[in-house]
C-alpha positions, 0 to 999 in steps of 0.5 A: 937192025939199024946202026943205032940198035947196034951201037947202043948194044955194043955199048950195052954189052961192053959197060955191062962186062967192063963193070961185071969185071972191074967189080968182081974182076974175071970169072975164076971158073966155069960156073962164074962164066956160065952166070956171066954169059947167061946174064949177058946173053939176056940183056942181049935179048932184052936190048933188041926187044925194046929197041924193036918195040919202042923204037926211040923218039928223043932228040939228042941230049934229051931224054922223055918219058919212052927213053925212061920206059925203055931203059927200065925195060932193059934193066928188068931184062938184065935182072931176070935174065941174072936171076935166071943165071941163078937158077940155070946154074942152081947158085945163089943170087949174088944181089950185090953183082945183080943190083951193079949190073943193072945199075950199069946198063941203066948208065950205058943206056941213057948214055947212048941216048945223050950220045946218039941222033935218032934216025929220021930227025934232022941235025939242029940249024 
């Protein structure tokens, strides 16, 4: 994987648990912390996906229509993989938790997009 897959995940992946735990602050058990890595895990898997698959096309501070189509992808991911967490943990889904969570991958992913140069495209003169 290149540089940018790898920010963009480690910024995913942080926002992502800096929100879950500034939200509902730290899982107070075993269970709540089998829902976060699982969650957590999914959006992993769903991040490398889209980045494998559509690999980004915008210049920096722009976003087009595979940026939009790739960060809805992203927090289908998380919602499924929360969902999931759900089912693994037999819990009920806490739609609030699930609906701030996608929320705040959407917002670090377009965050990295107006933060990062895609490969392969030269600065602007």
């Amino acid at each position: 994987m290149n540089k940018l897959i790898w920010k963009g995940l480690f910024m995913t992946a942080v926002v992502f648990l800096a929100t879950t735990i500034s939200t509902t602050g730290l899982p107070k058990n075993a269970l709540e912390w089998q829902i976060l890595a699982i969650t957590l895990v999914g959006t992993v898997i769903g991040y490398i996906a889209q980045s494998v698959t559509f690999p980004s096309t915008s210049i920096l501070g722009d976003i087009n229509l595979r940026d939009l189509l790739k960060g809805g992808l992203l927090a289908l991911s998380n919602m499924l993989s929360g969902v999931a967490a759900s089912g693994i943990t037999d819990t009920a889904i806490d739609w609030k938790q699930l609906l701030t969570g996608v929320g705040m991958v959407l917002v670090a992913y377009f965050a990295k997009q107006f933060t990062t140069k895609p490969t392969g495209i030269p600065p602007a003169k």
